[in-house]
CHARMM-style PDB file with segment names, atoms N, HN, CA, C and O in Angstrom:
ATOM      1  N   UNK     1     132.719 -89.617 236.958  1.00  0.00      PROA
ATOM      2  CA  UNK     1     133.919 -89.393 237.732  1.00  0.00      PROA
ATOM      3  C   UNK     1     135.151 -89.993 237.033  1.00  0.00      PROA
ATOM      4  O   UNK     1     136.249 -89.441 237.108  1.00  0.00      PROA
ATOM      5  N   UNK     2     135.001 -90.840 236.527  1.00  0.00      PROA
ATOM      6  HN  UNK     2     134.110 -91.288 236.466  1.00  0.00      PROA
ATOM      7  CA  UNK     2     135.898 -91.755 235.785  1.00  0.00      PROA
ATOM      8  C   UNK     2     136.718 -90.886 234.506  1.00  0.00      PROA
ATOM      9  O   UNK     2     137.922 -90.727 234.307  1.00  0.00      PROA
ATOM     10  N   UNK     3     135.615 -90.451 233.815  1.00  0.00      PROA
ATOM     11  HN  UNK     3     134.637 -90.580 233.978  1.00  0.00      PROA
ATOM     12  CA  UNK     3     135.728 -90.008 232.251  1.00  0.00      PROA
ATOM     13  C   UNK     3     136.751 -88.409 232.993  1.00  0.00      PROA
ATOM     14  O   UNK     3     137.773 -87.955 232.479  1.00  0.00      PROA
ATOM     15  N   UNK     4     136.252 -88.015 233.918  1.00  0.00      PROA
ATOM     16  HN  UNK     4     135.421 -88.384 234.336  1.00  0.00      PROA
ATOM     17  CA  UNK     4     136.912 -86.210 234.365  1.00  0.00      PROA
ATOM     18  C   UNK     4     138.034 -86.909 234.739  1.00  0.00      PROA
ATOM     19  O   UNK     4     138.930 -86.268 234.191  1.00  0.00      PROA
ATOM     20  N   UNK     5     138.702 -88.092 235.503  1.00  0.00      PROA
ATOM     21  HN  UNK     5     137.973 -88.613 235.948  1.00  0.00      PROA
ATOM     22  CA  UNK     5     139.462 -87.969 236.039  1.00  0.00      PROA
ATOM     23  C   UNK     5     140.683 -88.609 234.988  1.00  0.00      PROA
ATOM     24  O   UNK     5     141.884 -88.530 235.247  1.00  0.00      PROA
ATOM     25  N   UNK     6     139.943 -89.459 233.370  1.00  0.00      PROA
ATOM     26  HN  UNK     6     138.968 -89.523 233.159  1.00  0.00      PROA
ATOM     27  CA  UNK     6     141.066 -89.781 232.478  1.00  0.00      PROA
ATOM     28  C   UNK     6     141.218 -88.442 231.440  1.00  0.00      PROA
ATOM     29  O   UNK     6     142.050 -88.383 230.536  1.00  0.00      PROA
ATOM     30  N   UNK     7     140.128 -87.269 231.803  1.00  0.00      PROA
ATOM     31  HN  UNK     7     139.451 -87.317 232.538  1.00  0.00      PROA
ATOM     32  CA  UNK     7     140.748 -86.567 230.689  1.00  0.00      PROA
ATOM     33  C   UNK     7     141.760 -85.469 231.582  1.00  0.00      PROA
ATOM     34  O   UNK     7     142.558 -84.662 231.104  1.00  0.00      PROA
ATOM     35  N   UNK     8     141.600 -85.597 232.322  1.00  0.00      PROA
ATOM     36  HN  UNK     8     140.952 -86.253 232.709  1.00  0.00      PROA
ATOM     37  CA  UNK     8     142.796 -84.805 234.037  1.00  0.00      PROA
ATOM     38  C   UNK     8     143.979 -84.955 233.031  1.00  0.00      PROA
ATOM     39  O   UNK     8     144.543 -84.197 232.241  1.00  0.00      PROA
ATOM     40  N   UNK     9     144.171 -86.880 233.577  1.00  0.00      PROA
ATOM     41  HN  UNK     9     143.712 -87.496 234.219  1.00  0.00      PROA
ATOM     42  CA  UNK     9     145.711 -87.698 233.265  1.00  0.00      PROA
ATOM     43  C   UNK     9     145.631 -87.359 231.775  1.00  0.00      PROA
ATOM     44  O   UNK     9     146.585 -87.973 231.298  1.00  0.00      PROA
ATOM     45  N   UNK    10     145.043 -86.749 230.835  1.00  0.00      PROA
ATOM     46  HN  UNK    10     144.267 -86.250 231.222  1.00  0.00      PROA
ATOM     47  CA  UNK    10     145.030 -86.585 229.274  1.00  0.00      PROA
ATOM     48  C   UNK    10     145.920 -85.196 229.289  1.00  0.00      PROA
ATOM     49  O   UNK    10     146.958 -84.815 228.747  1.00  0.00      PROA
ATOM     50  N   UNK    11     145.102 -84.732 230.061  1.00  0.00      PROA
ATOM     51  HN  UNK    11     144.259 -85.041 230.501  1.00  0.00      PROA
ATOM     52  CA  UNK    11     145.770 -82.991 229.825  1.00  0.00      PROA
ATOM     53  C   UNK    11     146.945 -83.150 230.221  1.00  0.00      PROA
ATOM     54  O   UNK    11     147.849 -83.113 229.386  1.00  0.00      PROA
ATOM     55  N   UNK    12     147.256 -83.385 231.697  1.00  0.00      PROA
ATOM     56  HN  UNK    12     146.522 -83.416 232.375  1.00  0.00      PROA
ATOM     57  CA  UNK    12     148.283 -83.505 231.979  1.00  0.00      PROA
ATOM     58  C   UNK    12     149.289 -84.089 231.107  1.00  0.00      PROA
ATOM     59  O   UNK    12     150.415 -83.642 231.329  1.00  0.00      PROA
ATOM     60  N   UNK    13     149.228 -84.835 230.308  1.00  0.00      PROA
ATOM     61  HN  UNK    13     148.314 -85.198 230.127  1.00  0.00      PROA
ATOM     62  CA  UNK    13     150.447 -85.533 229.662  1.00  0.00      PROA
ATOM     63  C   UNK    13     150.433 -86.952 229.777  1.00  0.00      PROA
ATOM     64  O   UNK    13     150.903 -87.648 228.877  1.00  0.00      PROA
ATOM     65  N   UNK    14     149.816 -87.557 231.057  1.00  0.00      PROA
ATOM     66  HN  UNK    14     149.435 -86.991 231.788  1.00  0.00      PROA
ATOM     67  CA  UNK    14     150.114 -88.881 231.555  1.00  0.00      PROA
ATOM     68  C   UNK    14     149.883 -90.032 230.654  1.00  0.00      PROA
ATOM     69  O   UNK    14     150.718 -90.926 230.517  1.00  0.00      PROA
ATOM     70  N   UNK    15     148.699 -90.005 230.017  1.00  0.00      PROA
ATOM     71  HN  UNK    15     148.020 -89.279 230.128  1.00  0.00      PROA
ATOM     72  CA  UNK    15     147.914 -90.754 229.341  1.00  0.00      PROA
ATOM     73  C   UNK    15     147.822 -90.091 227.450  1.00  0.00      PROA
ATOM     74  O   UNK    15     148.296 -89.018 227.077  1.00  0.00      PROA
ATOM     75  N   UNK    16     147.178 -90.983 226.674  1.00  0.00      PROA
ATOM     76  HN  UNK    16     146.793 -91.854 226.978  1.00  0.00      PROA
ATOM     77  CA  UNK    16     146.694 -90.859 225.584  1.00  0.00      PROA
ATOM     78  C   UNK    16     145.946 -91.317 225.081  1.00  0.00      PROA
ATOM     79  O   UNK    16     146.294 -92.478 224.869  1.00  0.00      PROA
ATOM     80  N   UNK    17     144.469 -91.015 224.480  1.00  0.00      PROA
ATOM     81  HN  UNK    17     144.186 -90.071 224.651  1.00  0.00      PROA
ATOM     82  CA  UNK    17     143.421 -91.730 224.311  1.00  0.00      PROA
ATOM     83  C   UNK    17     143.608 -91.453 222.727  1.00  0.00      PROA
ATOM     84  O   UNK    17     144.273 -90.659 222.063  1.00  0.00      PROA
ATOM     85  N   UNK    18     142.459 -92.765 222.375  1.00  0.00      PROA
ATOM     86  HN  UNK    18     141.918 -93.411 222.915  1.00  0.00      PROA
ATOM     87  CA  UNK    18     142.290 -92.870 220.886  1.00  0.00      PROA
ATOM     88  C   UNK    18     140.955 -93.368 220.957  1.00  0.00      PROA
ATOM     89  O   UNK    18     140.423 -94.146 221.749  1.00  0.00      PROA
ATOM     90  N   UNK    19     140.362 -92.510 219.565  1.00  0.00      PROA
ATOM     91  HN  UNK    19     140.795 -91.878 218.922  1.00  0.00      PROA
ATOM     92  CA  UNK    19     139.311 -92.946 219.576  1.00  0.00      PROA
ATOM     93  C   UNK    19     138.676 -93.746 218.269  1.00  0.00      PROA
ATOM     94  O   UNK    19     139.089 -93.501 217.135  1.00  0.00      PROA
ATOM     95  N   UNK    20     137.869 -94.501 218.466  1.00  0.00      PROA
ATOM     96  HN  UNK    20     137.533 -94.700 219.386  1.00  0.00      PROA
ATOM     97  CA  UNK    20     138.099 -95.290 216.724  1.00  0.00      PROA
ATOM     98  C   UNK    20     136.705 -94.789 216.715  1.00  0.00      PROA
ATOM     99  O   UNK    20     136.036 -94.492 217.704  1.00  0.00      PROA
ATOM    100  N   UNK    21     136.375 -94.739 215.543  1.00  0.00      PROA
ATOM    101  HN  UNK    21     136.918 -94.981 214.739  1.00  0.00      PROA
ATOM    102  CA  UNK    21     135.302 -94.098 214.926  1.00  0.00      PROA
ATOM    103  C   UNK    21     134.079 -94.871 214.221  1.00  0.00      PROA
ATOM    104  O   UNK    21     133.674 -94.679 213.074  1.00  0.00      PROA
ATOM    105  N   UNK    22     133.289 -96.327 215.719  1.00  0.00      PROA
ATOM    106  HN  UNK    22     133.618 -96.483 216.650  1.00  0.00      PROA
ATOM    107  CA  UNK    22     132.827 -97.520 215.377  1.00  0.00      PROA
ATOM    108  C   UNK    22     131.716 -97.085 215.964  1.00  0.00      PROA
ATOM    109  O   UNK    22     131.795 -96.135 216.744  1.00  0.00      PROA
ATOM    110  N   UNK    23     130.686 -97.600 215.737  1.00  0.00      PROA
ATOM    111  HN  UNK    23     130.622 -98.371 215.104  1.00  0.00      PROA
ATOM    112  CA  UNK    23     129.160 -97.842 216.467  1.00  0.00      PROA
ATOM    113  C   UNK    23     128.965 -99.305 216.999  1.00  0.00      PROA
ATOM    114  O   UNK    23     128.781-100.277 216.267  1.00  0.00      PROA
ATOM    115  N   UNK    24     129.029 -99.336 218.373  1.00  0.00      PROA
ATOM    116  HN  UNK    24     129.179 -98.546 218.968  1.00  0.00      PROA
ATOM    117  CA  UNK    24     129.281 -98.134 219.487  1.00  0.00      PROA
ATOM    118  C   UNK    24     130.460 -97.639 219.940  1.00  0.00      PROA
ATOM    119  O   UNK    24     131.213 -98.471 220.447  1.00  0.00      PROA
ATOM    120  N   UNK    25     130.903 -96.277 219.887  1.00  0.00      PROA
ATOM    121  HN  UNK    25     130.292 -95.601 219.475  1.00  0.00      PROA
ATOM    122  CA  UNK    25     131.877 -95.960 219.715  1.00  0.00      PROA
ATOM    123  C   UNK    25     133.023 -96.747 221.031  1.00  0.00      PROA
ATOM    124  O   UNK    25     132.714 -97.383 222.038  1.00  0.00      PROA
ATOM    125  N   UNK    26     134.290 -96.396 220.526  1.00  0.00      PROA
ATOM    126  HN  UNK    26     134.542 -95.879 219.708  1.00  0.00      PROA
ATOM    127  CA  UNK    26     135.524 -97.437 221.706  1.00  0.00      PROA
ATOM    128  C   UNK    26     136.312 -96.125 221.598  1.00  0.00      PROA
ATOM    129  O   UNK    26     136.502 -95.289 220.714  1.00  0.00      PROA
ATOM    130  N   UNK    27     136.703 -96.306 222.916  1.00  0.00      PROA
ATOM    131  HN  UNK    27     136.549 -96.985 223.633  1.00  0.00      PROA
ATOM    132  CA  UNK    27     138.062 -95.195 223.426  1.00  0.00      PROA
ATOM    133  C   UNK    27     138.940 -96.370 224.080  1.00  0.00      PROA
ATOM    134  O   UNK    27     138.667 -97.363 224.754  1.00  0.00      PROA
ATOM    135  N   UNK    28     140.138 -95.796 223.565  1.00  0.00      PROA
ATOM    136  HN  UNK    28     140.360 -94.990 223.018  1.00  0.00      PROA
ATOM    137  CA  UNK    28     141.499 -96.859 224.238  1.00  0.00      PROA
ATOM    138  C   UNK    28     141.823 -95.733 225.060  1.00  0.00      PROA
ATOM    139  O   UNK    28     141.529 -94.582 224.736  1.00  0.00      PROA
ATOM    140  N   UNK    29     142.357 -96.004 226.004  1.00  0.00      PROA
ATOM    141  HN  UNK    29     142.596 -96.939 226.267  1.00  0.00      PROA
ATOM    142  CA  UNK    29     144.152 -95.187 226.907  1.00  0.00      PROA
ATOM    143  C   UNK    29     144.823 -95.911 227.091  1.00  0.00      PROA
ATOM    144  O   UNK    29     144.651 -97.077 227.444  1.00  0.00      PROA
ATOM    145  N   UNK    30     146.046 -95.147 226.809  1.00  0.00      PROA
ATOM    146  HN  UNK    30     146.185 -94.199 226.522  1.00  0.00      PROA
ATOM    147  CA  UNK    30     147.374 -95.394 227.094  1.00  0.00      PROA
ATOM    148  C   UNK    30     148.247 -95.003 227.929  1.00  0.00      PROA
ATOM    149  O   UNK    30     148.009 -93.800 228.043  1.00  0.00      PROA
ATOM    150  N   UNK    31     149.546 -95.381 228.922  1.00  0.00      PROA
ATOM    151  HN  UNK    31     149.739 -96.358 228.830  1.00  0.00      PROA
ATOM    152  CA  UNK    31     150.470 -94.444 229.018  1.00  0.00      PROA
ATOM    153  C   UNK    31     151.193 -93.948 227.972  1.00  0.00      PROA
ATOM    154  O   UNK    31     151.607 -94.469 226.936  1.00  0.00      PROA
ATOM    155  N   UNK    32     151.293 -92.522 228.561  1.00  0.00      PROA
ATOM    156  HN  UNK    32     150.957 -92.098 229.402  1.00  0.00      PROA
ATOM    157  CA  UNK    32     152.306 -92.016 228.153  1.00  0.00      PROA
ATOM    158  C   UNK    32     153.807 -92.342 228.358  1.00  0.00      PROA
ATOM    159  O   UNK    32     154.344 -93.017 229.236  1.00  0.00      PROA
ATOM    160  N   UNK    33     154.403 -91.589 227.166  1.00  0.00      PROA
ATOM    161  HN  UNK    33     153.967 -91.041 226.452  1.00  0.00      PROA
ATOM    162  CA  UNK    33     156.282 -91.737 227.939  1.00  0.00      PROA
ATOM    163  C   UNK    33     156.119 -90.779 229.109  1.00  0.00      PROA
ATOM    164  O   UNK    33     156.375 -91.156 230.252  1.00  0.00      PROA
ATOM    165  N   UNK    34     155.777 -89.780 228.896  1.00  0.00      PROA
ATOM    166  HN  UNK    34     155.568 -89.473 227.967  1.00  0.00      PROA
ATOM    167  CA  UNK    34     155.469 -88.978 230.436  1.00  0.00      PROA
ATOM    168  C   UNK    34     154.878 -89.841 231.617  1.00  0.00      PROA
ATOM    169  O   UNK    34     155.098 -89.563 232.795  1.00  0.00      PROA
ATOM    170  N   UNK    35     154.304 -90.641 231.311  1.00  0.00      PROA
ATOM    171  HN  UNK    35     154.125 -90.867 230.354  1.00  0.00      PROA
ATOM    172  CA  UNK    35     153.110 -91.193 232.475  1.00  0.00      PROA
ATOM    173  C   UNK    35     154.217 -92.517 232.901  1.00  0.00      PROA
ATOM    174  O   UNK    35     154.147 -92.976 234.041  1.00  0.00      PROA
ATOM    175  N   UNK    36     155.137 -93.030 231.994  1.00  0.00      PROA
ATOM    176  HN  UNK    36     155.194 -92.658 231.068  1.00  0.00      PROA
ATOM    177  CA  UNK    36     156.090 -94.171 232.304  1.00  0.00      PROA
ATOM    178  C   UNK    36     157.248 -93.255 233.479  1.00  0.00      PROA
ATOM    179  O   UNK    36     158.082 -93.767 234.225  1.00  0.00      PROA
ATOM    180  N   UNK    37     157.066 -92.423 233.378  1.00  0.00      PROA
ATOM    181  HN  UNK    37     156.388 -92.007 232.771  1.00  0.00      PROA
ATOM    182  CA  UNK    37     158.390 -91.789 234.296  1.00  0.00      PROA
ATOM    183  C   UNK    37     157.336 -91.741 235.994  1.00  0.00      PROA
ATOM    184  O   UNK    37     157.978 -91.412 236.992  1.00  0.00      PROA
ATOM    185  N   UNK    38     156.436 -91.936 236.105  1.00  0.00      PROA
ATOM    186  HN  UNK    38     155.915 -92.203 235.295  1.00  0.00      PROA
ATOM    187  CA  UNK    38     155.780 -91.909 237.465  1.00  0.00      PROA
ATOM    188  C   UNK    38     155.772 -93.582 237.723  1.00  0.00      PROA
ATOM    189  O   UNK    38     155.254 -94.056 238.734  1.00  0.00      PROA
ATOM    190  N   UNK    39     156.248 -94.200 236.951  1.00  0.00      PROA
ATOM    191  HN  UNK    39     156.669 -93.815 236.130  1.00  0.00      PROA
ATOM    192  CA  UNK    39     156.311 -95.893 237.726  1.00  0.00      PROA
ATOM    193  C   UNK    39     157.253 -96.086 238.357  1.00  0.00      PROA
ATOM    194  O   UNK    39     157.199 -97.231 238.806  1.00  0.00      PROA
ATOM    195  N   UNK    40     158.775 -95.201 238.875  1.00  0.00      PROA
ATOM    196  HN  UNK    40     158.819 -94.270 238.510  1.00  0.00      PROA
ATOM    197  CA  UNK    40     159.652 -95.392 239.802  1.00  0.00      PROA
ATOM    198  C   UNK    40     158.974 -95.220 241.027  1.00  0.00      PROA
ATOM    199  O   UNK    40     159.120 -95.871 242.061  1.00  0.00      PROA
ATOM    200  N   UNK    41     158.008 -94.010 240.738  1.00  0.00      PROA
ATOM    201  HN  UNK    41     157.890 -93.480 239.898  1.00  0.00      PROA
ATOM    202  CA  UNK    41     157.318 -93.988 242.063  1.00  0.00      PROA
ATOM    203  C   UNK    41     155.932 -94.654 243.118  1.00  0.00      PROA
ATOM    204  O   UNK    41     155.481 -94.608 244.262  1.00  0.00      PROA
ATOM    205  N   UNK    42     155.680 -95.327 241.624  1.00  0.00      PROA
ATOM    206  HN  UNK    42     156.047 -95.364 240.694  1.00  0.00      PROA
ATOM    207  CA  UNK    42     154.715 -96.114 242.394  1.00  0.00      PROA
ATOM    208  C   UNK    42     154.934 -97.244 242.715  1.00  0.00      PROA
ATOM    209  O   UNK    42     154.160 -97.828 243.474  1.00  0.00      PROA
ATOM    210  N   UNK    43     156.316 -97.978 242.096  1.00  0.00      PROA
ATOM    211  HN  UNK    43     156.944 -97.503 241.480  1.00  0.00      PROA
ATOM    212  CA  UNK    43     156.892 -98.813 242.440  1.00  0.00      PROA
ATOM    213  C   UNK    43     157.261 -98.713 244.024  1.00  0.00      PROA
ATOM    214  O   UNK    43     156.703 -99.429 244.856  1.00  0.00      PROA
ATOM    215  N   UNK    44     158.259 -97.751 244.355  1.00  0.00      PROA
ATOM    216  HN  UNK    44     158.712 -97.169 243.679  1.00  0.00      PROA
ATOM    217  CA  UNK    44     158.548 -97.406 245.856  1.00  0.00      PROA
ATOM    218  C   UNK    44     157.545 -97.404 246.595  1.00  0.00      PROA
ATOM    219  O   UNK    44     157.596 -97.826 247.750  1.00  0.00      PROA
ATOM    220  N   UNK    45     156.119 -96.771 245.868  1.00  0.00      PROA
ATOM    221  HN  UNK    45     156.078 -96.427 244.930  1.00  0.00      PROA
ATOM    222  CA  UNK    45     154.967 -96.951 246.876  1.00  0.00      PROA
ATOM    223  C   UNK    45     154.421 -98.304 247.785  1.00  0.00      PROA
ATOM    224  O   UNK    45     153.990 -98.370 248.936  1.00  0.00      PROA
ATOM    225  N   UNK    46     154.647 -99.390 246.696  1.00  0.00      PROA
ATOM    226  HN  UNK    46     154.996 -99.337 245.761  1.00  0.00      PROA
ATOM    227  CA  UNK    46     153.942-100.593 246.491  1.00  0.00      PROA
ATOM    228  C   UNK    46     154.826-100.917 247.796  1.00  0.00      PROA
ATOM    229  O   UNK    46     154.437-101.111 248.948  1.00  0.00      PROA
ATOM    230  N   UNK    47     156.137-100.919 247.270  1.00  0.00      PROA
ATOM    231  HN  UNK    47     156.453-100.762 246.335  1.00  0.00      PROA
ATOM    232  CA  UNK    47     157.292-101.854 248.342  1.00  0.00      PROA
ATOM    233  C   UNK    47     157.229-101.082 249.623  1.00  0.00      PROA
ATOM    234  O   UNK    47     157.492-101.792 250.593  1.00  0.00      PROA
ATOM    235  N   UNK    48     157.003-100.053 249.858  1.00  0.00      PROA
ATOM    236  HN  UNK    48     156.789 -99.477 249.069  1.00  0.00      PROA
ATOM    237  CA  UNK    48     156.403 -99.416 251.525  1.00  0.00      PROA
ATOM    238  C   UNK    48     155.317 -99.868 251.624  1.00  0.00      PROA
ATOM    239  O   UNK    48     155.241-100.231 252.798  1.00  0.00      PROA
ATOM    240  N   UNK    49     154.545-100.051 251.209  1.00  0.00      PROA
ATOM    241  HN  UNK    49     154.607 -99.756 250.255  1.00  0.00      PROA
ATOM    242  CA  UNK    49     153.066-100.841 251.464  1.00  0.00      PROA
ATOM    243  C   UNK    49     153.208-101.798 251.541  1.00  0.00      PROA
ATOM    244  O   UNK    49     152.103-102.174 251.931  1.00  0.00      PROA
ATOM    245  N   UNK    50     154.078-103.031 251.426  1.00  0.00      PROA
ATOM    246  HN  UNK    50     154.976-102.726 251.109  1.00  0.00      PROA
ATOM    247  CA  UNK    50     154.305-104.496 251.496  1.00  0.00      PROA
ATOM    248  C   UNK    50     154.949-104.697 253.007  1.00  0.00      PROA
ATOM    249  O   UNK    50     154.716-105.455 253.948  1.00  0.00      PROA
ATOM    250  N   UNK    51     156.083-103.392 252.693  1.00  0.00      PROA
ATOM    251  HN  UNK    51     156.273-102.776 251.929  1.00  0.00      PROA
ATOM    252  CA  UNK    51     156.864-103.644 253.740  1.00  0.00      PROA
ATOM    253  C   UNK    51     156.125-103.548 255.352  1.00  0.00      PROA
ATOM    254  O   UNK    51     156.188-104.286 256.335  1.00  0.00      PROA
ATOM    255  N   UNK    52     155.450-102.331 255.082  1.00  0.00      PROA
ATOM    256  HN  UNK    52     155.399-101.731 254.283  1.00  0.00      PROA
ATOM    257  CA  UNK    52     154.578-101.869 256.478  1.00  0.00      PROA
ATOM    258  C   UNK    52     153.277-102.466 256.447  1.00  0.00      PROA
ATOM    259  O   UNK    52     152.538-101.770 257.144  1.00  0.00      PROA
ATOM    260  N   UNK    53     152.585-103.556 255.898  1.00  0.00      PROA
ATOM    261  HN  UNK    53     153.186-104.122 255.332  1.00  0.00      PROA
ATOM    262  CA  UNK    53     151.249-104.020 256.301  1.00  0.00      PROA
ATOM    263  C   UNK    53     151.332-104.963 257.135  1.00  0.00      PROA
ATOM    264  O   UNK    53     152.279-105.727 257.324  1.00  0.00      PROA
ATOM    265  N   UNK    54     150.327-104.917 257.648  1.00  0.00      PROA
ATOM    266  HN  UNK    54     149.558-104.296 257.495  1.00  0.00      PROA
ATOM    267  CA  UNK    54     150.045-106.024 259.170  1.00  0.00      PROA
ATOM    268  C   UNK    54     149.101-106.184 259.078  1.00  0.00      PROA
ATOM    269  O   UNK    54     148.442-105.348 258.461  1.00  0.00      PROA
ATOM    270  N   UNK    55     148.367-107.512 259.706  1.00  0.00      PROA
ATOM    271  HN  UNK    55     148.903-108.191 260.208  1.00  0.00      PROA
ATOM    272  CA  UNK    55     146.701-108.047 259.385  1.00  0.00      PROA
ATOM    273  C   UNK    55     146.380-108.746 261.175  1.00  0.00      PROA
ATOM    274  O   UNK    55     146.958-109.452 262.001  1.00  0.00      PROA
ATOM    275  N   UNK    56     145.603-108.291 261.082  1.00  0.00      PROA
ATOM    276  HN  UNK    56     145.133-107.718 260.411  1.00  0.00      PROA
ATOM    277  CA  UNK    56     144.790-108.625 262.458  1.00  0.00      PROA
ATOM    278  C   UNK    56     144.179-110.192 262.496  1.00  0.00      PROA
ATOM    279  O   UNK    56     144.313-111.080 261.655  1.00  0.00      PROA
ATOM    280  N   UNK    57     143.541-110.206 263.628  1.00  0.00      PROA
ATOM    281  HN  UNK    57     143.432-109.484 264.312  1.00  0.00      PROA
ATOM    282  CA  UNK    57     143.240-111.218 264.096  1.00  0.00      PROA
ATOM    283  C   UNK    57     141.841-112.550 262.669  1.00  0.00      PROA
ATOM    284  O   UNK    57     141.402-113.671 262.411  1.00  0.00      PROA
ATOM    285  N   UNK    58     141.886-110.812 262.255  1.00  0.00      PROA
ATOM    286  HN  UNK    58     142.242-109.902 262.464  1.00  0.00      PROA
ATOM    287  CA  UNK    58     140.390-111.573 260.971  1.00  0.00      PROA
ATOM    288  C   UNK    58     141.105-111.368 259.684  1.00  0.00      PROA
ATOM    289  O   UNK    58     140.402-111.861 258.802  1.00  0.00      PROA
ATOM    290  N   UNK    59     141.936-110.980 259.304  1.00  0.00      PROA
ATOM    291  HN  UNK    59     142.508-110.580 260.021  1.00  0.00      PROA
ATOM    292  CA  UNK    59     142.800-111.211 258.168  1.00  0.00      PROA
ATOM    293  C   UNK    59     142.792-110.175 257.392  1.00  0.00      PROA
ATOM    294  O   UNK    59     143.054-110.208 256.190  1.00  0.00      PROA
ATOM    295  N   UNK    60     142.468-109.116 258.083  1.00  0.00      PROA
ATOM    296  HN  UNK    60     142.255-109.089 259.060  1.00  0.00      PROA
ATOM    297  CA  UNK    60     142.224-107.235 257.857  1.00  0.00      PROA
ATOM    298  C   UNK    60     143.646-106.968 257.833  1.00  0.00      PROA
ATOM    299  O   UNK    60     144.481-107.524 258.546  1.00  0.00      PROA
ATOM    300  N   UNK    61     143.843-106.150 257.032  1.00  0.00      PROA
ATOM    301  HN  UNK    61     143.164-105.699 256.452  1.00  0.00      PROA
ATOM    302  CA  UNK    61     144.898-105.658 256.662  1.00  0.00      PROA
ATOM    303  C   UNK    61     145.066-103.946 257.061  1.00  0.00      PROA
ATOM    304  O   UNK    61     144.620-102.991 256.424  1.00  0.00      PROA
ATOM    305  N   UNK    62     145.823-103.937 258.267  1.00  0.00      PROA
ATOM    306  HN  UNK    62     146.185-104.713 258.784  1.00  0.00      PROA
ATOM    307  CA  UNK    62     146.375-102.637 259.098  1.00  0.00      PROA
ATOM    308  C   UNK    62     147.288-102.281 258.856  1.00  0.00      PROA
ATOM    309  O   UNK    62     147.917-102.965 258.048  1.00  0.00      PROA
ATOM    310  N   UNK    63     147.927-101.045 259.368  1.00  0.00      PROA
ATOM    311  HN  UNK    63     147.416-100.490 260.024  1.00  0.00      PROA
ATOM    312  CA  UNK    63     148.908 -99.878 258.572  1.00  0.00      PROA
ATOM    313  C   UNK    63     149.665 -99.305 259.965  1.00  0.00      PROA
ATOM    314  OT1 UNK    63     150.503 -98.407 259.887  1.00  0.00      PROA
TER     315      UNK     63
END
């Protein structure tokens, strides 16, 4: 699930993998400059999620 869902963010643009050519083999990712232009928005995400969480009586965290 992992590997389908970084070569998704590959196609798309988001990401960039490299692969070095070692036994056992290593794959890096990266962002992209494409994939840096979606951190305004996950930024805004984060700060609505800070702003609107609430935690109950057991230290659960509600919405």
């Amino acid at each position: 699930m992992l590997t389908k869902q970084l070569r998704e963010l590959e196609k798309d643009g988001l990401i960039t993998r490299i692969i070095y050519p070692e036994i056992p083999p290593r794959v890096e990712y990266f962002i992209s400059e494409k994939g840096k232009t979606v951190m305004p928005v996950l930024d805004a995400m984060f700060k609505w999620g800070q702003e609107n969480m609430t935690f109950d009586e057991e230290g659960n965290v509600s919405y």
